[in-house]
N, CA, C and O atoms as a Tripos MOL2 file, in Angstrom:
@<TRIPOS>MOLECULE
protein
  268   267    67     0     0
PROTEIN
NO_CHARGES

@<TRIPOS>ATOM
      1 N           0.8510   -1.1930    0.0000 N.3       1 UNK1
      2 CA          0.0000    0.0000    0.0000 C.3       1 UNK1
      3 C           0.8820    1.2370    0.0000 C.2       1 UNK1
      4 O           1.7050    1.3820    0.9040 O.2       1 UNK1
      5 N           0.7390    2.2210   -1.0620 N.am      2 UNK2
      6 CA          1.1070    3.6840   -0.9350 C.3       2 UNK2
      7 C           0.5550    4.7630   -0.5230 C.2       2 UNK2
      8 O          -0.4590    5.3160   -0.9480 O.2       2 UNK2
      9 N           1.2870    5.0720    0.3670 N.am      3 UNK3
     10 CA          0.4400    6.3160    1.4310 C.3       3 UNK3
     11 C           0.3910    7.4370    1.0280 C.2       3 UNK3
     12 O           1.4720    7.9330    0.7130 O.2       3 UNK3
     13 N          -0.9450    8.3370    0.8660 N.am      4 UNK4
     14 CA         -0.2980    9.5700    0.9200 C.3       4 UNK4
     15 C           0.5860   10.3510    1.0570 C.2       4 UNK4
     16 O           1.5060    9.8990    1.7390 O.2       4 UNK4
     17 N           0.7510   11.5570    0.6290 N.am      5 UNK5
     18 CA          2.1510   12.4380    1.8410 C.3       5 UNK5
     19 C           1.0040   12.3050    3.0940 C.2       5 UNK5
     20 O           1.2110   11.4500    3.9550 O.2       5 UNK5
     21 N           0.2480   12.8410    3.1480 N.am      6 UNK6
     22 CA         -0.3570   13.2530    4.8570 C.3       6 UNK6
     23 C          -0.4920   12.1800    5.2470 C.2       6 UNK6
     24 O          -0.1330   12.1740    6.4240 O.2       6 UNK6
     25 N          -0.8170   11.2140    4.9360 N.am      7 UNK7
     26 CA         -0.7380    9.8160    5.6520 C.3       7 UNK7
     27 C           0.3010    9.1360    5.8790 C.2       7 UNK7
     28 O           0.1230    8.1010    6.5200 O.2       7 UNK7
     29 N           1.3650    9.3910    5.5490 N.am      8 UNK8
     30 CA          2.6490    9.0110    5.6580 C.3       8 UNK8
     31 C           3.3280   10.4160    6.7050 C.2       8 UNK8
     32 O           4.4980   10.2700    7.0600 O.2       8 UNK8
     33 N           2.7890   11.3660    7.0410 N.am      9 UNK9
     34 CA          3.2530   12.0870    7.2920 C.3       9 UNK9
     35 C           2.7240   12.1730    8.6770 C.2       9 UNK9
     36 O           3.4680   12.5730    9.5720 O.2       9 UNK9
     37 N           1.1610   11.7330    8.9910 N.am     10 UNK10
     38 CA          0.7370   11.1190   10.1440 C.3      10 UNK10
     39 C           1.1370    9.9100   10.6960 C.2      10 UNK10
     40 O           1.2960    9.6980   11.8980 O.2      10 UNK10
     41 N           1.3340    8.9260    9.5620 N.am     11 UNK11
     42 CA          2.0660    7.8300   10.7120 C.3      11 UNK11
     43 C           3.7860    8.0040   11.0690 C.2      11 UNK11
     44 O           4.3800    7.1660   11.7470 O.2      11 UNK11
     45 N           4.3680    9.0670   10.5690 N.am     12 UNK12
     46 CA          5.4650    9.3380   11.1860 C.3      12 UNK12
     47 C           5.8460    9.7240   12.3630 C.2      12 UNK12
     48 O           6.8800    9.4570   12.9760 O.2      12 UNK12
     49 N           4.6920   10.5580   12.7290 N.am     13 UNK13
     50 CA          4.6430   11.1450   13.8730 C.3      13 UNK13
     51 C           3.6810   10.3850   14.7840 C.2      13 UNK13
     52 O           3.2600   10.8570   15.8410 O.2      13 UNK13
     53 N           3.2990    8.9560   14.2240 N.am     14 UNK14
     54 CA          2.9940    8.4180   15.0960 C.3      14 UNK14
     55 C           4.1290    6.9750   15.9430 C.2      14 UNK14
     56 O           4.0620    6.2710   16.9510 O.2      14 UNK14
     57 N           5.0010    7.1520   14.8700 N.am     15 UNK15
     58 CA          6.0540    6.3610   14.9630 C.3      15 UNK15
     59 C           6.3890    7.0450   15.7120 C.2      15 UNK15
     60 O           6.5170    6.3490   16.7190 O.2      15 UNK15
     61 N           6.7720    8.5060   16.0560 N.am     16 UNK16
     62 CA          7.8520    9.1300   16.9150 C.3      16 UNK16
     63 C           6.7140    9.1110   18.1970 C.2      16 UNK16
     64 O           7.3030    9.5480   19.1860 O.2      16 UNK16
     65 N           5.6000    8.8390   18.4670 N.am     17 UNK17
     66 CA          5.3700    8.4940   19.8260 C.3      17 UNK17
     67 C           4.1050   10.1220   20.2440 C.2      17 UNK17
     68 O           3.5310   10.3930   21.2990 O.2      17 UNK17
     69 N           4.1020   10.8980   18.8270 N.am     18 UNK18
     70 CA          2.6820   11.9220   18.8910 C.3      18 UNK18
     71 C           1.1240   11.4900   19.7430 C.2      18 UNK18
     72 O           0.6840   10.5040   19.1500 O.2      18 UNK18
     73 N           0.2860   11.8380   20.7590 N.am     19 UNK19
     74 CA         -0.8870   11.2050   20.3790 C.3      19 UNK19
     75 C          -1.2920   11.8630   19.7310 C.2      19 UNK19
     76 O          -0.6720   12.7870   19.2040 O.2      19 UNK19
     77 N          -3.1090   11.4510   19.4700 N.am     20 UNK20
     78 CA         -3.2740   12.2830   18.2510 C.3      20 UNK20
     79 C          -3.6060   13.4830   18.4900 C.2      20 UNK20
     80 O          -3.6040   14.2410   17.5200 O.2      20 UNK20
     81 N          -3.9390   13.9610   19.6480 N.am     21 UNK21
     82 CA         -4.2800   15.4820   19.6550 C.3      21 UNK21
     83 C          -3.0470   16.3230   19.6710 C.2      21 UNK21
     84 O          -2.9900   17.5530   19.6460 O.2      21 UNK21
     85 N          -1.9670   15.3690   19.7210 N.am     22 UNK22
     86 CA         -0.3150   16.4140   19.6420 C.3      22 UNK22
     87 C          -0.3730   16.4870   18.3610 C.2      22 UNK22
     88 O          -0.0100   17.5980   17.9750 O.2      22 UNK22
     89 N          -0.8280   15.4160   17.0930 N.am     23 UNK23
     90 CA         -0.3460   15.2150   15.8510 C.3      23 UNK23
     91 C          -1.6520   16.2980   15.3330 C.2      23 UNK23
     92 O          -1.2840   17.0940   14.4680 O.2      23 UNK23
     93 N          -2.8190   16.3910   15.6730 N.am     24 UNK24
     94 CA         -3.8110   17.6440   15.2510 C.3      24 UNK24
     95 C          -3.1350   18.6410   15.7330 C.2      24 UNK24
     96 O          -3.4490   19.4550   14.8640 O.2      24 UNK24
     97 N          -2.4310   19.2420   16.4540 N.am     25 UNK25
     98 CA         -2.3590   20.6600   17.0540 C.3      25 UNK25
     99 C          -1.1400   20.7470   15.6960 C.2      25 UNK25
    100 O          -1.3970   21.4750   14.7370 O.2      25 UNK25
    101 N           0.1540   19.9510   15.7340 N.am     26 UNK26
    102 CA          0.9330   20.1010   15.1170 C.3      26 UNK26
    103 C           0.8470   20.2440   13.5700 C.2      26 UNK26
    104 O           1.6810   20.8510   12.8980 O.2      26 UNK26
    105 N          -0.4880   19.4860   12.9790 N.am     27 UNK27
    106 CA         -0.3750   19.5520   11.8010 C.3      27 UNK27
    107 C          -2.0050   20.4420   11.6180 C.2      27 UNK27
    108 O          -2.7500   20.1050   10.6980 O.2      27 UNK27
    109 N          -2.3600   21.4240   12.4650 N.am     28 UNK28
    110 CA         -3.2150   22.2620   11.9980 C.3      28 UNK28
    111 C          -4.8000   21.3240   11.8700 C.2      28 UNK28
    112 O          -5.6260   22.0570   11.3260 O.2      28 UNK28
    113 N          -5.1860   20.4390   12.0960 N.am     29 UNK29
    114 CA         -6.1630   19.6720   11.4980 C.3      29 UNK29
    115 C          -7.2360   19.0930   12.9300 C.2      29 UNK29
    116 O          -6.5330   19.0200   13.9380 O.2      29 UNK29
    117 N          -7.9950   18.8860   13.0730 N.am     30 UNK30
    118 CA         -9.0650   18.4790   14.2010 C.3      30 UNK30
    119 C          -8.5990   17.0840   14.7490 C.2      30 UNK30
    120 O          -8.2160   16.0900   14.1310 O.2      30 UNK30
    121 N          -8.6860   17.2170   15.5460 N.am     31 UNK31
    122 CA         -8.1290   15.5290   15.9240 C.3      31 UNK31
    123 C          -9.0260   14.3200   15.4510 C.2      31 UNK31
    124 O          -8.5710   13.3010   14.9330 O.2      31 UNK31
    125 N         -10.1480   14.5270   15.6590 N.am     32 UNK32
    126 CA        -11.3330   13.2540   14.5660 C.3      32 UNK32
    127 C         -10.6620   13.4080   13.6010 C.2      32 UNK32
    128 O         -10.0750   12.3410   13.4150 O.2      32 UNK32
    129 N         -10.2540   14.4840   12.4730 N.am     33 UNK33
    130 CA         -9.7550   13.6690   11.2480 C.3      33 UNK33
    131 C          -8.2920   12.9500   11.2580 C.2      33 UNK33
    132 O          -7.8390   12.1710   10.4190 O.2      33 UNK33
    133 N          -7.6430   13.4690   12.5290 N.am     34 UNK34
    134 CA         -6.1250   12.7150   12.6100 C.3      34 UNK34
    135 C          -7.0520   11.2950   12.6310 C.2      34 UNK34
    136 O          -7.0070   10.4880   11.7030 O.2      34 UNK34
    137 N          -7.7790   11.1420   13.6630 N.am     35 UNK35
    138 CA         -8.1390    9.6730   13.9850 C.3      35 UNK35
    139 C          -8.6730    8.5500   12.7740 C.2      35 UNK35
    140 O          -8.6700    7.3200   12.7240 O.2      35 UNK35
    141 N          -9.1950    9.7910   11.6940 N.am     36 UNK36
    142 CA         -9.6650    9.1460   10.6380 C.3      36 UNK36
    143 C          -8.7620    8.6890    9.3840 C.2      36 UNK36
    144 O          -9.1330    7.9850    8.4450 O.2      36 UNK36
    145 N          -7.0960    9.4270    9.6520 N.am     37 UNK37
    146 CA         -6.3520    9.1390    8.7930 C.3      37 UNK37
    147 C          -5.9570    7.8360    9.5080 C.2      37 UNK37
    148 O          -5.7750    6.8120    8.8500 O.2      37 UNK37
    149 N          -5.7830    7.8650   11.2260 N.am     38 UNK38
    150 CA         -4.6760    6.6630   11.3440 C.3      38 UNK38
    151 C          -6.1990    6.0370   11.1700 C.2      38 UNK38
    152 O          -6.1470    6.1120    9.9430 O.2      38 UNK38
    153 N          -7.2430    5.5950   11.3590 N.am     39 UNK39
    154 CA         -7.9020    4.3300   11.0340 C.3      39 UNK39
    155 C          -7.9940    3.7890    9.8120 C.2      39 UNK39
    156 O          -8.2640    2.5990    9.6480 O.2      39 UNK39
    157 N          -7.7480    4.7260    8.7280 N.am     40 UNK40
    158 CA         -7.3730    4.4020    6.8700 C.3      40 UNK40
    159 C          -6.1490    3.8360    6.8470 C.2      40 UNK40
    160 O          -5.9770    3.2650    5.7710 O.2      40 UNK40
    161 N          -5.1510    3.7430    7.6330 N.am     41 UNK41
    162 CA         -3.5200    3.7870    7.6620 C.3      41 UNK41
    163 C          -3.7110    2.1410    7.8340 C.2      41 UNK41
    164 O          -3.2560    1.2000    7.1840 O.2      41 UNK41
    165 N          -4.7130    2.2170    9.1680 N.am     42 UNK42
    166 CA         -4.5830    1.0840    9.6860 C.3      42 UNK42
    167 C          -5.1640   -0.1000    8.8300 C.2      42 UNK42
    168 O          -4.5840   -1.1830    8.7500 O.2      42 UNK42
    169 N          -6.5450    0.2270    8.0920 N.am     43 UNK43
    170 CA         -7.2990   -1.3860    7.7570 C.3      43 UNK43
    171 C          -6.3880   -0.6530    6.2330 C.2      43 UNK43
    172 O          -6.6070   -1.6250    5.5100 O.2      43 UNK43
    173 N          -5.8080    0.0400    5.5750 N.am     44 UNK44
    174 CA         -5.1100   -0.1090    4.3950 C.3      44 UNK44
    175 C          -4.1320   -1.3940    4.5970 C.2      44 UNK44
    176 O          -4.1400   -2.3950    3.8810 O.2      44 UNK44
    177 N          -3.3250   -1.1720    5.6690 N.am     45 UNK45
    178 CA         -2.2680   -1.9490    5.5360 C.3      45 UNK45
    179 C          -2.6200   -3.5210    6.5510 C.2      45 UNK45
    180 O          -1.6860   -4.2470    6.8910 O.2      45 UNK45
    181 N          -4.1910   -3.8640    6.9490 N.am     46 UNK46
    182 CA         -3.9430   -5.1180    7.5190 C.3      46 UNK46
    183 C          -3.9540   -5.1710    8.5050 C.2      46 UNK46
    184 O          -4.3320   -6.2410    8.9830 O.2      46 UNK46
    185 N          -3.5210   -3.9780    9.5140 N.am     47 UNK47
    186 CA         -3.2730   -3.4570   10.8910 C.3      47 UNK47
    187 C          -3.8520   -4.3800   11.5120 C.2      47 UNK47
    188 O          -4.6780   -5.0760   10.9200 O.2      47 UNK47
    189 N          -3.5340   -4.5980   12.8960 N.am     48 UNK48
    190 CA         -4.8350   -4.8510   14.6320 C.3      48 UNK48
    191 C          -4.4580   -3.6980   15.0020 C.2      48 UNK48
    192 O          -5.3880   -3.2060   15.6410 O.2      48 UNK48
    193 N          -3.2760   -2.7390   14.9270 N.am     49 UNK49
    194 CA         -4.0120   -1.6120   15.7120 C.3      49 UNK49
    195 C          -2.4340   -0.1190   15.1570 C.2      49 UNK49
    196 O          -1.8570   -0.2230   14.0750 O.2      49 UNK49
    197 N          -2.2530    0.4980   15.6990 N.am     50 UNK50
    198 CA         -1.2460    1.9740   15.3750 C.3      50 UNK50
    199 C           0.0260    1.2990   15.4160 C.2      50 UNK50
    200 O           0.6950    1.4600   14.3950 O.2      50 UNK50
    201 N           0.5410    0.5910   16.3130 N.am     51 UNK51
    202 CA          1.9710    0.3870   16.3120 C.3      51 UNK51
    203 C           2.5180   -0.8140   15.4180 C.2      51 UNK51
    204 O           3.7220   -0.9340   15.1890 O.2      51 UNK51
    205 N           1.5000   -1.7470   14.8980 N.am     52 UNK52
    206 CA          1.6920   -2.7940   14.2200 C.3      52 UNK52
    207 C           1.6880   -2.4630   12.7370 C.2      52 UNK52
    208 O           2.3760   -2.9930   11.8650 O.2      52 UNK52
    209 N           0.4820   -1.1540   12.5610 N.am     53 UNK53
    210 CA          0.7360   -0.2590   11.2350 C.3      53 UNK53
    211 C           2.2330    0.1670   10.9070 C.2      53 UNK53
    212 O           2.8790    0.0520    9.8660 O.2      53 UNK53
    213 N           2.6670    0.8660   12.5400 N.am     54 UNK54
    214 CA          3.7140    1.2870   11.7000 C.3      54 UNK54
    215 C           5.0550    0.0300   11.6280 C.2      54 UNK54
    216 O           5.9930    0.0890   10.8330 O.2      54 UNK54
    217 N           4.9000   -0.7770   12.3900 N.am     55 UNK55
    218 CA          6.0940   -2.0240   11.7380 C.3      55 UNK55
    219 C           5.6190   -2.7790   10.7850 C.2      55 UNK55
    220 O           6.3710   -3.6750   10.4010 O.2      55 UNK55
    221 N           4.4360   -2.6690   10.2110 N.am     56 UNK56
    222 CA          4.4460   -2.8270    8.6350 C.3      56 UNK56
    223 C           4.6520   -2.0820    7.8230 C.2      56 UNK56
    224 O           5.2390   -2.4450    6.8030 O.2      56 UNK56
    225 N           4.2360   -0.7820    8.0000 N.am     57 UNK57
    226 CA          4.8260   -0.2490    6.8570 C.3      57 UNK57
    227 C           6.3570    0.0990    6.7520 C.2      57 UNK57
    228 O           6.8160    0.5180    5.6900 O.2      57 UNK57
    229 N           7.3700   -0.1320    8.1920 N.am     58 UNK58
    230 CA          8.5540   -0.3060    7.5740 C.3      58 UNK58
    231 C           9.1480   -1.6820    7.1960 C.2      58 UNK58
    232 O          10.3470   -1.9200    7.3350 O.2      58 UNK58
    233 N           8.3570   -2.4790    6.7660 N.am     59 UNK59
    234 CA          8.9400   -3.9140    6.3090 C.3      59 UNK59
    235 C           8.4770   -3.6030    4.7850 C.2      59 UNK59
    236 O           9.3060   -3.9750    3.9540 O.2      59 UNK59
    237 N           7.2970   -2.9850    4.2550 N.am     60 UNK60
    238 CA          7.0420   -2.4680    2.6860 C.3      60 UNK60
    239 C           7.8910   -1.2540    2.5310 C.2      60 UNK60
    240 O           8.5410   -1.2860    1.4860 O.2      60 UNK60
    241 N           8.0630   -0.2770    3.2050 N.am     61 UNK61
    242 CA          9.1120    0.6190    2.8150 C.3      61 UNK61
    243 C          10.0890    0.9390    3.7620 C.2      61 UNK61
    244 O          10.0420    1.7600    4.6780 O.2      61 UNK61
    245 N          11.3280   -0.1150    3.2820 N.am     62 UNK62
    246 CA         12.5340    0.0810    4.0130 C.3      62 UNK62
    247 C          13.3290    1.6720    4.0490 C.2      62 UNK62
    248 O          14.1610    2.1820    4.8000 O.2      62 UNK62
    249 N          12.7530    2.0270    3.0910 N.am     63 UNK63
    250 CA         13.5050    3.5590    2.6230 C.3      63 UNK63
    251 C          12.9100    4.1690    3.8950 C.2      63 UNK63
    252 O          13.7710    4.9380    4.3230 O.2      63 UNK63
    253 N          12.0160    4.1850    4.5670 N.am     64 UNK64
    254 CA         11.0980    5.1860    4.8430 C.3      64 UNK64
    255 C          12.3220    5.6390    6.5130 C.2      64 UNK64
    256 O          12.9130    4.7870    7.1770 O.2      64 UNK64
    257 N          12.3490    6.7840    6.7010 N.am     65 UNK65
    258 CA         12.7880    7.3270    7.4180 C.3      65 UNK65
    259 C          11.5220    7.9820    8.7610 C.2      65 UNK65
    260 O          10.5490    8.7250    8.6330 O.2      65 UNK65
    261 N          12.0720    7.3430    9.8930 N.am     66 UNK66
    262 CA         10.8560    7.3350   10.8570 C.3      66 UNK66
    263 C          12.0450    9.2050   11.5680 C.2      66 UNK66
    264 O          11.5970   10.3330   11.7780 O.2      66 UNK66
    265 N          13.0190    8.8630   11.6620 N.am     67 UNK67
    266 CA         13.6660   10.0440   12.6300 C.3      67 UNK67
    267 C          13.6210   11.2400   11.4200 C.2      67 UNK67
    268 O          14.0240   12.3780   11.6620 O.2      67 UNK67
@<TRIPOS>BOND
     1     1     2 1
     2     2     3 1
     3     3     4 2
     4     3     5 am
     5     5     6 1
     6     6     7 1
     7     7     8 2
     8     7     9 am
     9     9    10 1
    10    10    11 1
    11    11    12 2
    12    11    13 am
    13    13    14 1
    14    14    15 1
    15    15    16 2
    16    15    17 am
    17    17    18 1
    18    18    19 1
    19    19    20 2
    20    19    21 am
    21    21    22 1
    22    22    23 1
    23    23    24 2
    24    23    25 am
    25    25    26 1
    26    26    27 1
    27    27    28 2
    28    27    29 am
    29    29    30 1
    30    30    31 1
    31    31    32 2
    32    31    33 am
    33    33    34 1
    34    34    35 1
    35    35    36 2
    36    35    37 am
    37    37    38 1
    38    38    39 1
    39    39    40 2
    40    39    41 am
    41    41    42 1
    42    42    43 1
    43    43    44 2
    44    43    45 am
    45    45    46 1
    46    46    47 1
    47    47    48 2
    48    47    49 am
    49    49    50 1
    50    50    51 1
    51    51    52 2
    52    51    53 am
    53    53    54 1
    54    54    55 1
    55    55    56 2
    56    55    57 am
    57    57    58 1
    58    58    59 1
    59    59    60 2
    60    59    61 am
    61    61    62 1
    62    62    63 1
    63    63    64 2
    64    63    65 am
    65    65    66 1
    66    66    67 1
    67    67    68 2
    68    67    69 am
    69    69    70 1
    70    70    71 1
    71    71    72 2
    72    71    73 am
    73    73    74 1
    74    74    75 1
    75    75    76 2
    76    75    77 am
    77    77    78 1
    78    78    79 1
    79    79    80 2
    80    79    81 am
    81    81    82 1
    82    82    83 1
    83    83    84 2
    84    83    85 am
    85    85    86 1
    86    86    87 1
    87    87    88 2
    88    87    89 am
    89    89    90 1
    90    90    91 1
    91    91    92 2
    92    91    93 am
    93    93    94 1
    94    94    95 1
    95    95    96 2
    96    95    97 am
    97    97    98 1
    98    98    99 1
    99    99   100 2
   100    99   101 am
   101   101   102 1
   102   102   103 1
   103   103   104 2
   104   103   105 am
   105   105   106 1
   106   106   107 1
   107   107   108 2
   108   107   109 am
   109   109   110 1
   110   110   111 1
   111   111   112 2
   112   111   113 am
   113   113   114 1
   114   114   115 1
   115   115   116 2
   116   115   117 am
   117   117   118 1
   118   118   119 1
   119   119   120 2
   120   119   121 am
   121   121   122 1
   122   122   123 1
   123   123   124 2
   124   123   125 am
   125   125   126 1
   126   126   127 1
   127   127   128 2
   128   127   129 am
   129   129   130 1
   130   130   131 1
   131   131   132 2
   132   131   133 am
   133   133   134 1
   134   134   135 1
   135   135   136 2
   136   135   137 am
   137   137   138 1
   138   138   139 1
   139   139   140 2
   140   139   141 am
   141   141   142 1
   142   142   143 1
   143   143   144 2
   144   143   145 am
   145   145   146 1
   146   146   147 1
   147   147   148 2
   148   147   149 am
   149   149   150 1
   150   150   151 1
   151   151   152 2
   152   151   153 am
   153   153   154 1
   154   154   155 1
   155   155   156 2
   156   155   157 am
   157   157   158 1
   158   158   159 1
   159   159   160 2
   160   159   161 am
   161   161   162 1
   162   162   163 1
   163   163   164 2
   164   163   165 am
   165   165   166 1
   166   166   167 1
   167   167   168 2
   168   167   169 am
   169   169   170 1
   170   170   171 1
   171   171   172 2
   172   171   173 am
   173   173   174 1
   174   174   175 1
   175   175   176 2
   176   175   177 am
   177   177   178 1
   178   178   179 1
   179   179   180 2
   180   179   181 am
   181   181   182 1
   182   182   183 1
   183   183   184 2
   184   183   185 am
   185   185   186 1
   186   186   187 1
   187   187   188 2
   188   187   189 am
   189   189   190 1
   190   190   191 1
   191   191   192 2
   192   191   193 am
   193   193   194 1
   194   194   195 1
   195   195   196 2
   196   195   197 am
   197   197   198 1
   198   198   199 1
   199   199   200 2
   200   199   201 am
   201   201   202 1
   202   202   203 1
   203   203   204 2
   204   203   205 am
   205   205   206 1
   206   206   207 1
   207   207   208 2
   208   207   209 am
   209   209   210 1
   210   210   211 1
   211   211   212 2
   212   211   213 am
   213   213   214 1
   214   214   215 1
   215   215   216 2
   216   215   217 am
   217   217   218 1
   218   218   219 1
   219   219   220 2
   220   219   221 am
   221   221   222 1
   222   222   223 1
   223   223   224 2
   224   223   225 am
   225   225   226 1
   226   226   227 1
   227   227   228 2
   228   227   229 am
   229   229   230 1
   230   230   231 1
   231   231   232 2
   232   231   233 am
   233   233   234 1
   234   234   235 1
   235   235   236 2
   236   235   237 am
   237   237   238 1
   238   238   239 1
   239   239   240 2
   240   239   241 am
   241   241   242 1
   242   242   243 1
   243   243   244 2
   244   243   245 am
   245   245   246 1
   246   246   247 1
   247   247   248 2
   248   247   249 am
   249   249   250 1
   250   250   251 1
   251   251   252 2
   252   251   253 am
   253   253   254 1
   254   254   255 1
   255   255   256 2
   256   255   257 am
   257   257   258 1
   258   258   259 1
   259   259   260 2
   260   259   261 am
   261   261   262 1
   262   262   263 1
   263   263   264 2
   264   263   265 am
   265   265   266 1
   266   266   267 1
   267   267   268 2
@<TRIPOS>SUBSTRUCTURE
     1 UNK1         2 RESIDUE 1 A UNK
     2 UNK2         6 RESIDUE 1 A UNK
     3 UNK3        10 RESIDUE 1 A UNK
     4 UNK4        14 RESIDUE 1 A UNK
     5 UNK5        18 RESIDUE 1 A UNK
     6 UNK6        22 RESIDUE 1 A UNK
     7 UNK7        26 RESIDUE 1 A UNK
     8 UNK8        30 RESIDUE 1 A UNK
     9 UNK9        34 RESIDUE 1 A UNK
    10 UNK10       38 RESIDUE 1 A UNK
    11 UNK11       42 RESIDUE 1 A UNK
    12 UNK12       46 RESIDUE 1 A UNK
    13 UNK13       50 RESIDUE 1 A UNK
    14 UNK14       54 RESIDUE 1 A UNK
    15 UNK15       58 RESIDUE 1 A UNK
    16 UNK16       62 RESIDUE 1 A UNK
    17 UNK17       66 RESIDUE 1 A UNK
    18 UNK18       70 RESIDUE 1 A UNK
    19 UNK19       74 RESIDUE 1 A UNK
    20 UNK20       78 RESIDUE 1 A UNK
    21 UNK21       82 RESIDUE 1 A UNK
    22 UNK22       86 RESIDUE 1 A UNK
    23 UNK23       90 RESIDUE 1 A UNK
    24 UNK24       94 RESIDUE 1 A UNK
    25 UNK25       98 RESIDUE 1 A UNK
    26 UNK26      102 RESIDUE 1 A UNK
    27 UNK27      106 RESIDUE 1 A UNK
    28 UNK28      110 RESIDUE 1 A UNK
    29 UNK29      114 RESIDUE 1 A UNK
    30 UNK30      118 RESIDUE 1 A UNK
    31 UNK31      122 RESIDUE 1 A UNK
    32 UNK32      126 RESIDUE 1 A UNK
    33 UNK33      130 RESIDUE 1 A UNK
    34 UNK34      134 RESIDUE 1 A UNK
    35 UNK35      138 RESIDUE 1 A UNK
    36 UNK36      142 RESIDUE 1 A UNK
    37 UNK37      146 RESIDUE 1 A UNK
    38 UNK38      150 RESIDUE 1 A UNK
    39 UNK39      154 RESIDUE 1 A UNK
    40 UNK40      158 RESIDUE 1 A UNK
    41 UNK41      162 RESIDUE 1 A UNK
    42 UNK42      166 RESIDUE 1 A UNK
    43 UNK43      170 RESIDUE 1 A UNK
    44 UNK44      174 RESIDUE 1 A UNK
    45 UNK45      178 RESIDUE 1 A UNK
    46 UNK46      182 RESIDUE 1 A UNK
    47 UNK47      186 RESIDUE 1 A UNK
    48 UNK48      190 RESIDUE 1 A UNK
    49 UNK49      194 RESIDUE 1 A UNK
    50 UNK50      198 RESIDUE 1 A UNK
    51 UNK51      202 RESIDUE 1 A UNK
    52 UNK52      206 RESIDUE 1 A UNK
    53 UNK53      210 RESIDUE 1 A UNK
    54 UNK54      214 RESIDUE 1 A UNK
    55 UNK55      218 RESIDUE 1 A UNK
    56 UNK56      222 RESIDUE 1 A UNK
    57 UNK57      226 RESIDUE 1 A UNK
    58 UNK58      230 RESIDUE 1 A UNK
    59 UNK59      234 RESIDUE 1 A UNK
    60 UNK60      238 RESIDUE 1 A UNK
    61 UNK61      242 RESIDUE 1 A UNK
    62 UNK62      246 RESIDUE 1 A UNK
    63 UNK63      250 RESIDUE 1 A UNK
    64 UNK64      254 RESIDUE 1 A UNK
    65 UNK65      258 RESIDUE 1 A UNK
    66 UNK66      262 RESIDUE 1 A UNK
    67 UNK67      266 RESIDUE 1 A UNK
């Protein structure tokens, strides 16, 4: 699965340990729709839940830079 930028750009900062009302304040946006990107993030890629999203999506994109 290929992520958006903003969806890739939300689960980065969920990799670095954001909740989501840090990742809404930071990226300007309501926190229901943060919640609505990571729940797309999540059944896109197969997920059970945020942290398993993001160690899948670095096993499909090794490139991906979490720091």
């Amino acid at each position: 699965m290929k992520l958006s930028p903003k969806k890739l750009e939300i689960l980065t900062l969920v990799a670095r340990g954001f909740t989501d009302k840090e990742i809404a304040v930071k990226l300007k946006m309501s926190k229901r729709t943060v919640q609505t990107h990571i729940y797309s993030i999540i059944t896109g890629l197969n997920a059970r839940n945020r942290v398993n999203a993001v160690v899948m999506y670095m096993h499909l994109d090794p490139k991906w830079k979490v720091l």
